[in-house]
Residue, then its C-alpha position, 0 to 999 in steps of 0.5 A: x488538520x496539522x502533522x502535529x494535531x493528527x499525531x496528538x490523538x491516540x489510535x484507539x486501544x482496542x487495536x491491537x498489532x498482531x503477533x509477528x510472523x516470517x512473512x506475510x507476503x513471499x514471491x518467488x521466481x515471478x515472471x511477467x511477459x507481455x507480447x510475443x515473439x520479437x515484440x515480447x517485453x519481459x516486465x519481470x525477470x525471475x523476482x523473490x522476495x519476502x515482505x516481512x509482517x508488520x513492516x513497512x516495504x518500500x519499492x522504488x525504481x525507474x520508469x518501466x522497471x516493473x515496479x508498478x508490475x510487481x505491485x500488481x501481481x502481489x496483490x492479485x490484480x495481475x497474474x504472473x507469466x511464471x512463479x508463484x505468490x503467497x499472501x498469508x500462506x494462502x497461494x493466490x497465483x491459481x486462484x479462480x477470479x470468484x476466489x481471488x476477489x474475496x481473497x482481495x476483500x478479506x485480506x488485502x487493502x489498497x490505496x491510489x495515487x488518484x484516491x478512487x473515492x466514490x463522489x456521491x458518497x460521504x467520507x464515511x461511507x467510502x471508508x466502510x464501503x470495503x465492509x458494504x460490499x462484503x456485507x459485513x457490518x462496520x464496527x462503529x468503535x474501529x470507524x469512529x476511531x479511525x475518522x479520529x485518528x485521521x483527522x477525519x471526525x469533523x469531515x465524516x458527512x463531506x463528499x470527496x468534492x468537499x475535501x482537499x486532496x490530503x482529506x481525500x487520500x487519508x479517507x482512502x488510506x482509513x478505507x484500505x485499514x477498515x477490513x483490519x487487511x493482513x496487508x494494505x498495498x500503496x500505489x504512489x499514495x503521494x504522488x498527487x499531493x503537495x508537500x505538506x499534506x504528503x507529509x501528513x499521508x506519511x506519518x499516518x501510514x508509518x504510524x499504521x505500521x508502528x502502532x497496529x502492526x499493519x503490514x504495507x507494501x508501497x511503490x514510490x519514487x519520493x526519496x523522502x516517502x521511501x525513507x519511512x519505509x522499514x526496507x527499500x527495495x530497487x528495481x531495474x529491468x524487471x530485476x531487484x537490484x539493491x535491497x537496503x534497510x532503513x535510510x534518509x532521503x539523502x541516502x535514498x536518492x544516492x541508491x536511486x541514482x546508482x539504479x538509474x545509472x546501471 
């Protein structure tokens, strides 16, 4: 299905974005050192920031930076050397394991560079296996809306081997929104795509954000993926080095460079 054909249907009235709020994720003073001694790498270097509700975040930086890192640790996959994480004023950094996974389950959505789909399972079934796990049962209006909205309908009983790779990553981003998460985390969500169906990729997770409200925080190193995002972020030796608002690739890619060539 087109950019166009996906973006002539509607996402279901029954979603509603929800009310605004400060902030849905906030950092502060994050540190995170991997080794010891002289072979000590400092992969954070003392970050704070604020993800505001209903935006769209875009971090960027260069190989090694800690942008991956940051990611990471705000969603809970990693914990950090020193400071602290909040996720819907829920502090996570101290979270026993047991805790942080249904934290995870019941707030957070996530969606890969490689998918992460399981092969033995339709389309369908790997968007509502967050809620099989969890043993909650799919709301069949919310799915069906989704399939639809993403262009999924037709394709609902095809395993991922029968999808190509856009198919494949809108499944996967259907999947991050079907526990209605207070934020979905995108790691590189382009990065195994061509242009056209990143393209696709990205309106959908720009029109997640501006017609639900879903907060979404992505790491990038697409100029024009980044150029979607509500507000951009730079990264350089574990530190925010620019923050800018709403820009072009153009302009992007110019900041980009500035990082890069601190």
């Amino acid at each position: 299905m087109s950019t166009t054909a996906i973006a002539a249907e509607a996402i279901p009235e029954q979603i509603a974005a929800p009310a605004a709020a400060a902030a849905t994720v906030s950092a502060t003073d994050l540190t995170r050192r991997y080794g010891e001694a002289d072979t000590a790498v400092d992969a954070l270097r003392g970050v704070s920031l604020d993800v505001a509700d209903g935006k769209l975040t875009a971090i960027m930086g260069p190989s090694g930076s800690g942008k991956s890192t940051l990611m990471h640790i705000l969603a809970g996959l990693d914990r950090p050397t020193s400071g602290s994480v909040h996720i819907d004023g829920v502090e996570i950094t101290h979270l026993n394991d047991k805790r942080l996974t249904v934290l995870r389950r019941e707030k957070i959505g996530f969606v890969f560079q490689f998918f992460n789909l399981l092969p033995m399972l339709t389309a369908e079934e790997n968007v509502v296996l967050p809620l099989s796990i969890a043993g909650r049962k799919p709301d069949r209006e919310w799915v069906d809306g989704l399939l639809e909205t993403f262009g999924l309908g037709e394709r609902r009983s095809h395993r991922p081997a029968q999808l190509s790779g856009g198919q494949q990553q809108r499944v996967a981003l259907a999947r991050a929104l079907v526990t209605k998460p207070k934020v979905v985390f995108a790691d590189e969500p382009t990065g195994n795509l061509d242009s056209a169906s990143s393209g696709e990729v990205l309106e959908l997770l720009r029109r997640s954000v501006d017609e639900l409200g879903q907060t979404t925080v992505m790491v990038t190193h697409d100029p024009r993926a980044a150029a979607m995002a509500d507000r951009i972020l730079f990264i350089a030796d574990g530190l925010i080095v620019k923050d800018i608002s709403e820009s072009t690739a153009v302009e992007v890619l110019a900041a980009m460079q500035e990082v890069t060539g601190r």
